[in-house]
FITI-214130 format. One record per residue: x, y, z of N, C-alpha, C, O in turn; residue number from 1. Coordinates in pm, 1 decimal. Layout:
N
(node (X, Y, Z), (X, Y, Z), (X, Y, Z), (X, Y, Z), NUM);
...
This chain:
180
(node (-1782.4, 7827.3, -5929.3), (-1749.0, 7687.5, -5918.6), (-1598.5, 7666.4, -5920.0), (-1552.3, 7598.3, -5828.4), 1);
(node (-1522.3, 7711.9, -6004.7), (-1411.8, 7697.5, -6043.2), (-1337.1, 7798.5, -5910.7), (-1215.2, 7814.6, -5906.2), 2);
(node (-1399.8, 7839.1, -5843.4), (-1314.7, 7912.0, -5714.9), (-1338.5, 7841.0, -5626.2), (-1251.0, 7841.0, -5539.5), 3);
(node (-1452.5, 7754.4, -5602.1), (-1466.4, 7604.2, -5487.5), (-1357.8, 7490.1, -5521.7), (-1289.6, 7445.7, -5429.3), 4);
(node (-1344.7, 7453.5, -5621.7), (-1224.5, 7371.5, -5663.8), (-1086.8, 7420.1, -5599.3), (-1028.2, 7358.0, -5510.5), 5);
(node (-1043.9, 7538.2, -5655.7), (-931.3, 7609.1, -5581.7), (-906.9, 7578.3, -5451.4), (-807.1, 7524.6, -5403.3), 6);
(node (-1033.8, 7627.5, -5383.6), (-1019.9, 7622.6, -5236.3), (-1044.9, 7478.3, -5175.0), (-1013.9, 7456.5, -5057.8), 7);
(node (-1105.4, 7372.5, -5261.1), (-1103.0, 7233.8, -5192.8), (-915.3, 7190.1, -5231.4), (-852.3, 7148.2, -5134.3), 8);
(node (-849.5, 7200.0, -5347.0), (-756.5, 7214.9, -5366.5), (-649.3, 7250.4, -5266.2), (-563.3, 7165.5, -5242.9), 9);
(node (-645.0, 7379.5, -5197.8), (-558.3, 7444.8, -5169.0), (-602.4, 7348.1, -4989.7), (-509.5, 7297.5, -4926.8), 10);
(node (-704.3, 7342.3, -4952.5), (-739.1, 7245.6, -4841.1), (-689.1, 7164.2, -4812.8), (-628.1, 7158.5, -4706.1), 11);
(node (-697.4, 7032.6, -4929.7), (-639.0, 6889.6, -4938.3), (-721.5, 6779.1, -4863.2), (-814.3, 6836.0, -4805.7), 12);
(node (-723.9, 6677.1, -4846.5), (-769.0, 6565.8, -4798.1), (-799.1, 6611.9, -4652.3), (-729.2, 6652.8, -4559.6), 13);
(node (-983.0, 6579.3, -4677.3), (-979.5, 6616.2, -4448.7), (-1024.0, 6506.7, -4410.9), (-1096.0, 6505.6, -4311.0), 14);
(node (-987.1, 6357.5, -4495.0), (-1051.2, 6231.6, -4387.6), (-902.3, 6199.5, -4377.7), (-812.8, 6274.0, -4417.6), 15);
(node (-885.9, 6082.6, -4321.3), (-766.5, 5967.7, -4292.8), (-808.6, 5864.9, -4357.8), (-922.1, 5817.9, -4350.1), 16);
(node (-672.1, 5804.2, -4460.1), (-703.2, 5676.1, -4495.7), (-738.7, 5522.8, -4421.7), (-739.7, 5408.0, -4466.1), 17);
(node (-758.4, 5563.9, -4327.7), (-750.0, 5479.0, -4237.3), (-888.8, 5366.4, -4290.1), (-994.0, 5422.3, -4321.1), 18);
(node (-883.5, 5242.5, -4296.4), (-776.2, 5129.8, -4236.8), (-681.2, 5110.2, -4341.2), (-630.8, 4999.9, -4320.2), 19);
(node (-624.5, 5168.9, -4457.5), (-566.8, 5150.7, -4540.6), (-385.4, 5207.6, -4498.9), (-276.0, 5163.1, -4533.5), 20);
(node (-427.4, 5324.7, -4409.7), (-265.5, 5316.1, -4407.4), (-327.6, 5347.3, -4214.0), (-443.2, 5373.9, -4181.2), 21);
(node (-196.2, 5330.4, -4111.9), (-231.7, 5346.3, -3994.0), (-226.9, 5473.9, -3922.8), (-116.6, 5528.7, -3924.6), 22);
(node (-319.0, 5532.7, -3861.7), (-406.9, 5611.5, -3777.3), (-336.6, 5693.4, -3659.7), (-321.0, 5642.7, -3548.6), 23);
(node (-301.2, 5803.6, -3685.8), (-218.9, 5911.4, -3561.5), (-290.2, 5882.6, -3402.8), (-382.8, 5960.6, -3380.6), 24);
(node (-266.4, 5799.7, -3308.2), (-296.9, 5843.1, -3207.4), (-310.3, 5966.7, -3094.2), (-225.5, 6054.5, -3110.1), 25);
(node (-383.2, 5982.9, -3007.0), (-336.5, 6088.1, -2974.4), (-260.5, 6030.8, -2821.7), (-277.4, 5922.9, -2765.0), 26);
(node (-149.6, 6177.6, -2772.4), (-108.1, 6057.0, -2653.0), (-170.2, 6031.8, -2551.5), (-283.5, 6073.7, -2528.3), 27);
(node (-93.9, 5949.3, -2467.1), (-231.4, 5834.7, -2372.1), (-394.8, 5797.6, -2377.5), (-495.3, 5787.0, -2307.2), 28);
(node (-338.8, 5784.5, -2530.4), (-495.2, 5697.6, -2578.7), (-464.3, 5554.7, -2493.2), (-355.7, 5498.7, -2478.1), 29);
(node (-586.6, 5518.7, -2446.7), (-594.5, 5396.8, -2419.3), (-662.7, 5275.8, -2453.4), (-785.8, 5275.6, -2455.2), 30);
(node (-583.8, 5152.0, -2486.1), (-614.3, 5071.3, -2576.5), (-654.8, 4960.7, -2501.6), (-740.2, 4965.1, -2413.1), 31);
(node (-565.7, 4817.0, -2553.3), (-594.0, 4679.8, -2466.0), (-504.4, 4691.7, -2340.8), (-408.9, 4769.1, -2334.1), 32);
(node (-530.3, 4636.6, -2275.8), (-437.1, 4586.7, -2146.7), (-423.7, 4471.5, -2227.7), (-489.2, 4406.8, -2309.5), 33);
(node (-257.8, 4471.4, -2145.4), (-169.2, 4351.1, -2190.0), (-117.6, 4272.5, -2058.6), (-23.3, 4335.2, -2010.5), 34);
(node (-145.6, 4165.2, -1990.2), (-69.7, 4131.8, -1887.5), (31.8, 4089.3, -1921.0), (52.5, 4055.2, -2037.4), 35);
(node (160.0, 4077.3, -1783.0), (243.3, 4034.9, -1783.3), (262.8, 3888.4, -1717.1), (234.2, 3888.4, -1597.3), 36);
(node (292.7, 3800.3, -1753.6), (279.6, 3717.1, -1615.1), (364.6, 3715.2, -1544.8), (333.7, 3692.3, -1427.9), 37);
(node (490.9, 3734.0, -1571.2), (618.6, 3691.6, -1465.8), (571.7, 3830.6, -1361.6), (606.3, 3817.9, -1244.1), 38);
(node (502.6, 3948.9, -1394.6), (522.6, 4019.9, -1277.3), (374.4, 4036.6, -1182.7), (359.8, 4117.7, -1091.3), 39);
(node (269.6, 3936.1, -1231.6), (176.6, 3931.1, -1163.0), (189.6, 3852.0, -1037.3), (255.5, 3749.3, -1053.0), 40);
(node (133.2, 3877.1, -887.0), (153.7, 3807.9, -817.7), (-1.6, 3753.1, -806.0), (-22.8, 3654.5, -735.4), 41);
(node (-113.0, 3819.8, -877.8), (-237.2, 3758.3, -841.4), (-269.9, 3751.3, -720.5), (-281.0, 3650.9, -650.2), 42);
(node (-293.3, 3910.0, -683.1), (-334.4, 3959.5, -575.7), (-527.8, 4000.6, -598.4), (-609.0, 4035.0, -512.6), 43);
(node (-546.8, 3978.0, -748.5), (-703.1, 4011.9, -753.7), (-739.4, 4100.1, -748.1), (-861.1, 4115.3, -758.9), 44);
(node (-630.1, 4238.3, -722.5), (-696.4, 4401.7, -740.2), (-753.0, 4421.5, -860.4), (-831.6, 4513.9, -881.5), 45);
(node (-724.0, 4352.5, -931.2), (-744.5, 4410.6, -1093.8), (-876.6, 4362.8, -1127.3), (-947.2, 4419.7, -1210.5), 46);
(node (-915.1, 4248.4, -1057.5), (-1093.4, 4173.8, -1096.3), (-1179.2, 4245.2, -1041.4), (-1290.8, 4258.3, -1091.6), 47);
(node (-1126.8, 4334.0, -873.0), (-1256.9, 4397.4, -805.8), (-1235.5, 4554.9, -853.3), (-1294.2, 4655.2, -812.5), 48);
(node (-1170.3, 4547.0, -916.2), (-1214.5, 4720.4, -990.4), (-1276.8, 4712.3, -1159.2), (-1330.9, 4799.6, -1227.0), 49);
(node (-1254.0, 4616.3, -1180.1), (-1245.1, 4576.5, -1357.1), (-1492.0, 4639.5, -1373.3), (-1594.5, 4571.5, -1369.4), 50);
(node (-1471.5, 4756.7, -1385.7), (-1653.8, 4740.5, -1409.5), (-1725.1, 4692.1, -1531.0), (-1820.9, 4755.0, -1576.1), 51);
(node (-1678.0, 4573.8, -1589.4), (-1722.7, 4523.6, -1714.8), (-1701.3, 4372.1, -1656.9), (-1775.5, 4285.8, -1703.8), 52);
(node (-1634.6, 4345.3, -1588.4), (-1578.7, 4210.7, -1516.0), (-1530.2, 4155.6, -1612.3), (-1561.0, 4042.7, -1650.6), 53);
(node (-1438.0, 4238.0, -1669.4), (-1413.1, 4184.0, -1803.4), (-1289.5, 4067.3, -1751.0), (-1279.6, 3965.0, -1818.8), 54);
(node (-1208.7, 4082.9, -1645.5), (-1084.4, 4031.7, -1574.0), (-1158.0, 3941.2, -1470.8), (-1251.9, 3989.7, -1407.6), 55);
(node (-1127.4, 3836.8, -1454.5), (-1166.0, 3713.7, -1350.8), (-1073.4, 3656.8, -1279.3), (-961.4, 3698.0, -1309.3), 56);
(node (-1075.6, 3564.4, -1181.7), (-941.3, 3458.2, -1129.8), (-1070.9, 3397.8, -1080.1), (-1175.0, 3438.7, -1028.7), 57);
(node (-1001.5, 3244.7, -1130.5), (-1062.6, 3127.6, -1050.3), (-978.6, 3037.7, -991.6), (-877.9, 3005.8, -1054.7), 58);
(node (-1002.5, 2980.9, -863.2), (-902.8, 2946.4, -752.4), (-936.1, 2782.1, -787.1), (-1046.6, 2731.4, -767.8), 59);
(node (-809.9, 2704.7, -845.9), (-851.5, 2538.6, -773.0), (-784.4, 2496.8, -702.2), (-671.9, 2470.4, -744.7), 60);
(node (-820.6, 2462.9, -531.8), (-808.4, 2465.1, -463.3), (-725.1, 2262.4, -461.2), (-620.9, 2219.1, -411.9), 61);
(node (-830.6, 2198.8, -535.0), (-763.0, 2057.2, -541.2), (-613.1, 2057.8, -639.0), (-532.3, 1965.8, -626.0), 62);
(node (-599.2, 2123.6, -695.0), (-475.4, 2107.4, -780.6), (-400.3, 2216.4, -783.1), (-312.1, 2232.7, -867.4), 63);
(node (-432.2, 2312.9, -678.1), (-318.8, 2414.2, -644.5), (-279.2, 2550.1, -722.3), (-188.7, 2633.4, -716.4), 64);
(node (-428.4, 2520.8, -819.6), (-393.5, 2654.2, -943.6), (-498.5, 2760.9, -927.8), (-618.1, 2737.7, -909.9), 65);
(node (-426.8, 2915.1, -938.3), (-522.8, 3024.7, -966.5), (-510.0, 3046.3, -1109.1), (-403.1, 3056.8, -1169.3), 66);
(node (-607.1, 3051.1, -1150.9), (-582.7, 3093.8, -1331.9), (-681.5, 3254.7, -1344.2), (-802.4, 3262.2, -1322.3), 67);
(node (-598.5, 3361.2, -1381.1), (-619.6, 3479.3, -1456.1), (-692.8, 3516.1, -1582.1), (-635.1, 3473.4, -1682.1), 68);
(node (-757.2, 3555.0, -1596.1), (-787.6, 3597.7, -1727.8), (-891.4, 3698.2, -1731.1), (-960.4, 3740.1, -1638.1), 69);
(node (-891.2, 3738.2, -1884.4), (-944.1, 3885.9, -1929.8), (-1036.6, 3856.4, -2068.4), (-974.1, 3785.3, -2147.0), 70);
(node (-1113.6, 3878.2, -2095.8), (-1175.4, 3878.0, -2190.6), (-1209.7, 3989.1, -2259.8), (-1287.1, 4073.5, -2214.6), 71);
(node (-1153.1, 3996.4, -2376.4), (-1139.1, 4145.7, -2479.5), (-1270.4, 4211.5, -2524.6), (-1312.0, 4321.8, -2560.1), 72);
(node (-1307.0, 4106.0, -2508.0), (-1478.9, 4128.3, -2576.9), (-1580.0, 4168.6, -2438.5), (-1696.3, 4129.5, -2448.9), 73);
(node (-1545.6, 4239.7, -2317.3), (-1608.7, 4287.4, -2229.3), (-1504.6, 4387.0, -2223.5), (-1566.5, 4487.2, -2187.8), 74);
(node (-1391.7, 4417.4, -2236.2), (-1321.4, 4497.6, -2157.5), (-1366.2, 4678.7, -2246.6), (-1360.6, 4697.9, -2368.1), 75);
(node (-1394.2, 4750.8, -2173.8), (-1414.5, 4890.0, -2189.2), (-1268.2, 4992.1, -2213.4), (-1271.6, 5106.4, -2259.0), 76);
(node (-1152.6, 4923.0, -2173.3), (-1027.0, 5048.2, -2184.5), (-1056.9, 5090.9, -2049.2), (-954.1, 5154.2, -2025.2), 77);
(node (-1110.5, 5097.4, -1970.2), (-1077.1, 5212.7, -1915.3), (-930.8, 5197.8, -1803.4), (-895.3, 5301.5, -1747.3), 78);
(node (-872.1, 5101.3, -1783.0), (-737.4, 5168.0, -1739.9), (-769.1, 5154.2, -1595.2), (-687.4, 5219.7, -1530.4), 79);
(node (-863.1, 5089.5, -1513.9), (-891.1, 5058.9, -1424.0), (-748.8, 4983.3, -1357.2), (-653.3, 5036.2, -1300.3), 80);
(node (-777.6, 4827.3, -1390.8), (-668.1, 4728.4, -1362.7), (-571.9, 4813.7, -1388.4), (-556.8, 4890.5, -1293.4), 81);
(node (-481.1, 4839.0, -1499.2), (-352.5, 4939.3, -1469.6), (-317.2, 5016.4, -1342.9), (-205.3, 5029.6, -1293.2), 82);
(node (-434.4, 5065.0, -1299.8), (-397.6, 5215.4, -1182.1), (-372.7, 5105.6, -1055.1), (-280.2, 5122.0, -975.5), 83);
(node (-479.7, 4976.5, -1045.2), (-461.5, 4929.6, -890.5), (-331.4, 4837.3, -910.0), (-237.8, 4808.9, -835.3), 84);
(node (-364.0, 4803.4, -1038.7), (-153.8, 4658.7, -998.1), (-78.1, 4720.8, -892.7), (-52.1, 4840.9, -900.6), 85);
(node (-36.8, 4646.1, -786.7), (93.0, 4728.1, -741.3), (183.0, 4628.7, -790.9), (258.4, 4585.1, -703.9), 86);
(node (194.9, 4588.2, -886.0), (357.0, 4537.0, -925.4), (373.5, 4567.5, -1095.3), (472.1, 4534.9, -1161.4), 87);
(node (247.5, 4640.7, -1149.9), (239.0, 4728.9, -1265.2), (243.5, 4590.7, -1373.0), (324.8, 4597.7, -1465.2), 88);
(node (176.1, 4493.8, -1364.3), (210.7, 4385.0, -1422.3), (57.3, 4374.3, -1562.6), (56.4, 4282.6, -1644.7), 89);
(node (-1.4, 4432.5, -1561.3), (-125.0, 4512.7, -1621.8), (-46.0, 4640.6, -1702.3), (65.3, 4674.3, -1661.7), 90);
(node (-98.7, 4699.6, -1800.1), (-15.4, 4800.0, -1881.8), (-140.7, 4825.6, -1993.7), (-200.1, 4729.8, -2043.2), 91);
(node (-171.2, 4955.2, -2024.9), (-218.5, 4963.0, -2127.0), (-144.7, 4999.5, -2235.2), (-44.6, 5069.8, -2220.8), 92);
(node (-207.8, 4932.1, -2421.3), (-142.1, 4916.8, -2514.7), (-228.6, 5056.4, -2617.1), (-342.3, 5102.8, -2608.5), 93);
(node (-116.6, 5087.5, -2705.9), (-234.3, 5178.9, -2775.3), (-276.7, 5088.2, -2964.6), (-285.6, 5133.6, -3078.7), 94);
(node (-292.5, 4936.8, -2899.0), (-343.4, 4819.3, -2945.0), (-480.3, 4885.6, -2935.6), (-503.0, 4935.5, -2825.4), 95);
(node (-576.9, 4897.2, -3027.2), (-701.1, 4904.5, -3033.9), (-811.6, 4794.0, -3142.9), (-932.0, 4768.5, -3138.1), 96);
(node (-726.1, 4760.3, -3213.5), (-791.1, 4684.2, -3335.0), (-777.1, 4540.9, -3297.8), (-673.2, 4476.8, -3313.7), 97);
(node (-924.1, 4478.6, -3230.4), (-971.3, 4343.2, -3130.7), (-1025.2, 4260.8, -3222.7), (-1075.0, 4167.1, -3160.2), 98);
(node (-1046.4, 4242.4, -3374.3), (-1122.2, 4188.2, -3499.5), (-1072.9, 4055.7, -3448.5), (-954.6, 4021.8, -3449.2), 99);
(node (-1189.4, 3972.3, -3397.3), (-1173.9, 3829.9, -3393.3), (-1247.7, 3746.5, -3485.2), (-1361.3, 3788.2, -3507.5), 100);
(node (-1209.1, 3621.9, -3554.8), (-1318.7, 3506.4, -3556.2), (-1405.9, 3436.9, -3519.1), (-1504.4, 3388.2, -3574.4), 101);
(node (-1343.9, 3431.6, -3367.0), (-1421.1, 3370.0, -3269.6), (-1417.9, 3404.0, -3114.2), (-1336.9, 3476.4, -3056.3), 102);
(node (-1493.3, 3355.1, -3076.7), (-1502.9, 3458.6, -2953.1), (-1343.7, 3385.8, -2829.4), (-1306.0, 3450.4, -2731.7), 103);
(node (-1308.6, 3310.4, -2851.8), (-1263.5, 3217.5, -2761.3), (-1108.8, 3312.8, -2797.9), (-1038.7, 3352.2, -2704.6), 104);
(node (-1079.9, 3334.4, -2912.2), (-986.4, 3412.8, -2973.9), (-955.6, 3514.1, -2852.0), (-837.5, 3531.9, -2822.4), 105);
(node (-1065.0, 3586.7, -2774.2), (-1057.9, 3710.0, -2735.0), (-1003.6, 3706.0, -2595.1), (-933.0, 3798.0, -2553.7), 106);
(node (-1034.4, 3601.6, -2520.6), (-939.3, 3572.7, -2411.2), (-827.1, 3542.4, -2405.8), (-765.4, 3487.3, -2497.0), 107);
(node (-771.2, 3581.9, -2269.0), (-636.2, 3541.0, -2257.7), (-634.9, 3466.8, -2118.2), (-730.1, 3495.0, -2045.5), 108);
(node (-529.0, 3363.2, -2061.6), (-534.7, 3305.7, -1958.8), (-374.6, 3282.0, -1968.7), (-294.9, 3263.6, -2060.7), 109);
(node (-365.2, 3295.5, -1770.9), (-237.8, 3279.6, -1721.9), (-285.2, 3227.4, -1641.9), (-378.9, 3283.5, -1585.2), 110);
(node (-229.1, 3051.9, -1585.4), (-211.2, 3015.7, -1434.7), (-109.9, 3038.4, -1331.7), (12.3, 3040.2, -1346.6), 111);
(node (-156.8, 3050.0, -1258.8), (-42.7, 3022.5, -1083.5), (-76.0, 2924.2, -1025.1), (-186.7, 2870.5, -1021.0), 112);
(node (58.6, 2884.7, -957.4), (81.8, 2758.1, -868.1), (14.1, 2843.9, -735.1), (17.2, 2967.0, -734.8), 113);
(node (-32.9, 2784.4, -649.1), (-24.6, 2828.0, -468.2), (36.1, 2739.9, -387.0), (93.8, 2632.0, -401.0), 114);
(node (11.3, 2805.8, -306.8), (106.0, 2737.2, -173.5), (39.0, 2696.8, -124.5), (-75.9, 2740.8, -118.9), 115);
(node (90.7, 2566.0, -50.1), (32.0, 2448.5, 50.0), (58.9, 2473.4, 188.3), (173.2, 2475.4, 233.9), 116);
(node (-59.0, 2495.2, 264.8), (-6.0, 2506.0, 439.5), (85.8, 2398.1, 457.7), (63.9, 2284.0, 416.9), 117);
(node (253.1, 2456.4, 557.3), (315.7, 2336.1, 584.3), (222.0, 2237.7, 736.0), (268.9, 2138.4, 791.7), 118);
(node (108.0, 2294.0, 764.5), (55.4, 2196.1, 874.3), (-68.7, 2089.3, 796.4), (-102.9, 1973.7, 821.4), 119);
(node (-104.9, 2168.7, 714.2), (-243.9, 2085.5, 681.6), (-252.7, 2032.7, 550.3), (-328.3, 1942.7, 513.4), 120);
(node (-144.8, 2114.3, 461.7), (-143.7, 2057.7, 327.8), (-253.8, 2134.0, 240.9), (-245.0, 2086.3, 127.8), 121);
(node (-347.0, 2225.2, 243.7), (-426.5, 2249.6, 202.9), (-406.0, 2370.9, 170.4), (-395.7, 2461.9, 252.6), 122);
(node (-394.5, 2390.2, -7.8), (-361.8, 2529.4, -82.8), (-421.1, 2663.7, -20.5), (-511.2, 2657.1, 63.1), 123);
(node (-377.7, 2764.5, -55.7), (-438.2, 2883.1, 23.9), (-424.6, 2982.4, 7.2), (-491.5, 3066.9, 66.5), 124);
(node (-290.8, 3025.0, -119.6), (-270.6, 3157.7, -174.4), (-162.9, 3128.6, -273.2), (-96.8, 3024.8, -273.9), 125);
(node (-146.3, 3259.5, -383.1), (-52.3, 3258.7, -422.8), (75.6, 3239.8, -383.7), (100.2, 3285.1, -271.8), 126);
(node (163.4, 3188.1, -439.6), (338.7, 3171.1, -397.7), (382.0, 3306.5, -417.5), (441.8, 3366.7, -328.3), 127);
(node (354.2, 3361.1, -535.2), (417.9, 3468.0, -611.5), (376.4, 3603.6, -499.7), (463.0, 3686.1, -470.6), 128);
(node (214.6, 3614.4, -435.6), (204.4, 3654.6, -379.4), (278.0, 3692.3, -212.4), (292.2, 3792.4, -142.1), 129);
(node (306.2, 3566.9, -205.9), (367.7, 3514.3, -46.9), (482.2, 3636.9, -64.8), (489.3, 3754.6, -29.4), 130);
(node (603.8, 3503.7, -171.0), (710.2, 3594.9, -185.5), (732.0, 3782.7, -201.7), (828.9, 3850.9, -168.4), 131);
(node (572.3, 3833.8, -278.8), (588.8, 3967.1, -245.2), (614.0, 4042.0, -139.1), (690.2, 4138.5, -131.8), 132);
(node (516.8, 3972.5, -19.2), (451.3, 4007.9, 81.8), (593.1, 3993.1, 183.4), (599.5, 4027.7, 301.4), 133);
(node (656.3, 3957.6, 135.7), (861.7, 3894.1, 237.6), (884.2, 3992.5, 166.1), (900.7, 4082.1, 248.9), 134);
(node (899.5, 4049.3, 37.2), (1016.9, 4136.4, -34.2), (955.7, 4290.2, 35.2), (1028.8, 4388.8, 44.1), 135);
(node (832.2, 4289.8, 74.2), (815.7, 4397.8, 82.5), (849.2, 4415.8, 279.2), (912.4, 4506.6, 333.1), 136);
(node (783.3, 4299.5, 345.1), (867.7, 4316.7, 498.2), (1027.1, 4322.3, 474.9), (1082.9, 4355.9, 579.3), 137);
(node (1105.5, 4302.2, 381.9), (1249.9, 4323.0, 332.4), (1309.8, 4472.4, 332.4), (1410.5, 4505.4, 395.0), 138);
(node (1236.6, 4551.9, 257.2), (1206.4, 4646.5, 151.0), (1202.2, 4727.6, 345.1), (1302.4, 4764.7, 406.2), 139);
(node (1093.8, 4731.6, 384.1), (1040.4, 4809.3, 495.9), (1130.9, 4779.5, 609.2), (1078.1, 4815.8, 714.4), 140);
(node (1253.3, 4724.2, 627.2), (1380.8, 4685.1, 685.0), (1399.1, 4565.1, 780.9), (1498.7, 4547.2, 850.9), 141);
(node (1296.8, 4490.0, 775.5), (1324.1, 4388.9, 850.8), (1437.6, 4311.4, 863.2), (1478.9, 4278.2, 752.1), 142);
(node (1498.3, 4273.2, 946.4), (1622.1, 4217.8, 983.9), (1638.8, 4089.6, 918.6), (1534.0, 4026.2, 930.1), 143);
(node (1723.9, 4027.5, 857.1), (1756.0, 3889.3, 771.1), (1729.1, 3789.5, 864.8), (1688.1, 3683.8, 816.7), 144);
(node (1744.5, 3796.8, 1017.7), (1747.0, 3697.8, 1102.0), (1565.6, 3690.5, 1147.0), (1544.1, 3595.3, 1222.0), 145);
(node (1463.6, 3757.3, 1119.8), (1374.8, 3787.6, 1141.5), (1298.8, 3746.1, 1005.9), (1176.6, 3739.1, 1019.5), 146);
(node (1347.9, 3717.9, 879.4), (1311.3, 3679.1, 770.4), (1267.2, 3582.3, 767.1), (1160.4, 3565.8, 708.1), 147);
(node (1354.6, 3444.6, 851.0), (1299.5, 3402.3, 846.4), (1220.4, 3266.1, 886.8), (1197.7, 3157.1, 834.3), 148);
(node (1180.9, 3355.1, 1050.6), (1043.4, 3341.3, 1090.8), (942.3, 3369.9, 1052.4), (839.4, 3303.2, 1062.9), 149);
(node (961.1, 3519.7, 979.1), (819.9, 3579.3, 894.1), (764.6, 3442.0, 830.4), (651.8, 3393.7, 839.5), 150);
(node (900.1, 3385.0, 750.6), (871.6, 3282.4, 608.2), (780.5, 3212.3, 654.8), (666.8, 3212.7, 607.7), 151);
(node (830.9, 3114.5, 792.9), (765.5, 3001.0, 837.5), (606.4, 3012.2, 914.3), (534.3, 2917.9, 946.7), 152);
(node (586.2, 3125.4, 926.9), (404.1, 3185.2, 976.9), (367.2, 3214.6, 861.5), (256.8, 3160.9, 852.5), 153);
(node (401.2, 3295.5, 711.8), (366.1, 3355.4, 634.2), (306.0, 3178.3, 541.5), (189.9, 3167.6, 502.1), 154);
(node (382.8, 3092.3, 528.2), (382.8, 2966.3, 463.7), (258.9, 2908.1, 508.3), (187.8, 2855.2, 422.8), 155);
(node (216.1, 2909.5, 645.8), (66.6, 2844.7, 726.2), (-30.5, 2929.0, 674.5), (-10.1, 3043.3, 633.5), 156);
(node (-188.8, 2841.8, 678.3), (-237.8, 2864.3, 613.4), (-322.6, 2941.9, 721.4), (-266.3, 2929.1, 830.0), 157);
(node (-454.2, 3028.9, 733.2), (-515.7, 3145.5, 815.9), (-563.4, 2990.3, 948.0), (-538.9, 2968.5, 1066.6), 158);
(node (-622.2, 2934.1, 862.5), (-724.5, 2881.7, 970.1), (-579.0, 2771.8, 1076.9), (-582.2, 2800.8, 1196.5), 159);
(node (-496.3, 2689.8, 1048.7), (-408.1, 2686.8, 1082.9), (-319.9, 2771.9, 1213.4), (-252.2, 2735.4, 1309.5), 160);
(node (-362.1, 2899.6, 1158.1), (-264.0, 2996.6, 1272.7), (-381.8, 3017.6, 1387.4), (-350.0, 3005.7, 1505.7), 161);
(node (-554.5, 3057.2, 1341.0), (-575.9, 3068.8, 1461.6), (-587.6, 2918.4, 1495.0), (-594.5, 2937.4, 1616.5), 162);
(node (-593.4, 2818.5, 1486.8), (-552.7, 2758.7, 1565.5), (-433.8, 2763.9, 1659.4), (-436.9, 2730.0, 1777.7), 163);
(node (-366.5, 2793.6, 1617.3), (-209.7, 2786.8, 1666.4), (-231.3, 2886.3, 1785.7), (-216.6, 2848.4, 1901.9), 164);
(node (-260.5, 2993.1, 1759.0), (-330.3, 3116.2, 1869.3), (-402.1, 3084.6, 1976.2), (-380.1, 3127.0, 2089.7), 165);
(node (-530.5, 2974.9, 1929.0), (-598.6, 2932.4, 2032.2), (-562.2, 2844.0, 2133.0), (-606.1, 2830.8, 2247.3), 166);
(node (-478.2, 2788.0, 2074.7), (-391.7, 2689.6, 2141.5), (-320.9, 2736.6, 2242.5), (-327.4, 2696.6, 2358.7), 167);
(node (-229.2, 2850.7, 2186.2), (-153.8, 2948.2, 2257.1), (-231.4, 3001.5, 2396.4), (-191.7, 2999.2, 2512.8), 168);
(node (-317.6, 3035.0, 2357.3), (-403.9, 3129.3, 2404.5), (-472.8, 3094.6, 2593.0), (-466.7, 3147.5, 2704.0), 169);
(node (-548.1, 2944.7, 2511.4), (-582.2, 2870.5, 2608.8), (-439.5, 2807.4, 2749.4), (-460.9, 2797.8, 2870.2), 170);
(node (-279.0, 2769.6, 2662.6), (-179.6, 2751.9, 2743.4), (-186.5, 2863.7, 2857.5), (-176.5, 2834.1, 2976.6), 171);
(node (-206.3, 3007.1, 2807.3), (-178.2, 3072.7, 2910.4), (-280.9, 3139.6, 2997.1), (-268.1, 3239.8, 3067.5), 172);
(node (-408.4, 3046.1, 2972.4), (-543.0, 3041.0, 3144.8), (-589.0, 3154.4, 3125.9), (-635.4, 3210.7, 3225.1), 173);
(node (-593.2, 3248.5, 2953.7), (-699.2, 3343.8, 2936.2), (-802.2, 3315.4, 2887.9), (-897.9, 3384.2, 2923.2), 174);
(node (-824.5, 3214.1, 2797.3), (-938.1, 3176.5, 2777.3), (-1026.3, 3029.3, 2787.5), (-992.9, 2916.4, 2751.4), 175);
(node (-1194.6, 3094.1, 2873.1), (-1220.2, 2998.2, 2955.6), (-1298.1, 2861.2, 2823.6), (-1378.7, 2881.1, 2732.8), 176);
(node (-1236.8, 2743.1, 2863.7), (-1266.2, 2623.5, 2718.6), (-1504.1, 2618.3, 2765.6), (-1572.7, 2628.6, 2867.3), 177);
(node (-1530.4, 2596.5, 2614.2), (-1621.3, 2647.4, 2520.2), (-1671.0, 2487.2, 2591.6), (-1581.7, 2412.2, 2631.1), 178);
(node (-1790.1, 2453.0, 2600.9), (-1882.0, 2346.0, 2597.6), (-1938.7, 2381.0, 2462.9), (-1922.5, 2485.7, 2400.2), 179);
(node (-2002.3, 2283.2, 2432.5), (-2106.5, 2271.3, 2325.9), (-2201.7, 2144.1, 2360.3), (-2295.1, 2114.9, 2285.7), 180);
C-alpha cells in the first residue's frame, strides 16, 4: 500500500482543474466564429456551406436591408464559413464556453444597406458587395477610365440590363419581335 502512495505521489494530479482554473488548448482547436462586419460584403458563401444552417441572411427588399446572422446554439465549429469568406471576414475563436440564459442571447445579427437600381429604384444587392466586385476589376488591371463605366452597369439592377440588351438587340434587326 504504502508503495501505491509513493507512486500516486511521484505521478501527481492526472485531471485538469478545469472550470476552476483555464484549460490548455491544443493548436487550431476550433471554437466560435466571430464575424466581422466592416469586412463582410454579404456575399452568402458562408449560409450555403454552413451544414447546421446555423448562419442565415434575410433580404428586405422594401427597406433596402440584408441582415446576417448566426446562431450559436446550431453552430457545430466546423470552420466551414471561415474556409469560403473571400474577404476572411468570418474567423474562428478558440472561444468555446457558449453558457447562455436564454436562447436569444445566442445570436448575433449584422445589417447591410443595398443598392437601388439607378433605372427602376428597386434594391438588388449588396453595396459592400458592388464595391468589392470594382476593387477586384481594379485589382485585375482595369483601366481608371474604364472604371467608370463598369460603376454605371454594375449600379443597374439584372432585370433592368436585359432589358437594356433587348432593346439593344432588337435596334440592330437580330431579333424577330414576339406576339403573344
Amino acid at each position: 500500500m504504502l508503495k501505491l502512495i509513493k507512486e500516486v505521489i511521484k505521478v501527481g494530479e492526472a485531471t485538469a482543474q478545469y472550470p476552476f482554473a483555464p484549460i490548455d488548448l491544443a493548436p487550431g482547436f476550433r471554437g466560435k466564429p466571430v464575424h466581422q462586419h466592416e469586412a463582410c460584403i454579404t456575399c452568402a458563401a458562408c449560409t450555403m456551406v454552413c451544414p447546421p444552417n446555423a448562419i442565415s441572411m434575410d433580404t428586405d427588399l422594401i427597406n433596402g436591408v440584408r441582415t446576417w446572422s448566426i446562431f450559436y446554439g446550431r453552430c457545430i465549429f466546423c470552420g466551414r464559413c471561415e474556409e469560403v469568406c473571400p474577404t476572411g471576414a468570418i474567423t474562428l475563436t478558440p472561444d468555446f464556453e457558449l453558457a447562455a440564459f436564454q436562447k436569444e442571447d445566442l445570436i448575433v445579427r449584422a445589417d447591410y444597406a443595398l443598392t437601388a437600381c439607378k433605372r427602376c429604384g428597386r434594391y438588388f444587392a449588396p453595396s459592400k458587395e458592388l464595391e468589392y466586385a470594382l476593387s477586384l476589376l481594379q485589382q485585375a488591371g482595369l483601366p481608371e477610365s474604364d472604371l467608370g463605366s463598369r460603376r454605371d452597369l454594375i449600379e443597374i439592377c439584372p432585370a433592368c440590363r436585359r432589358n437594356d440588351e433587348v432593346t439593344r438587340i432588337k435596334a440592330l434587326g437580330r431579333l424577330p419581335e414576339v406576339t403573344r
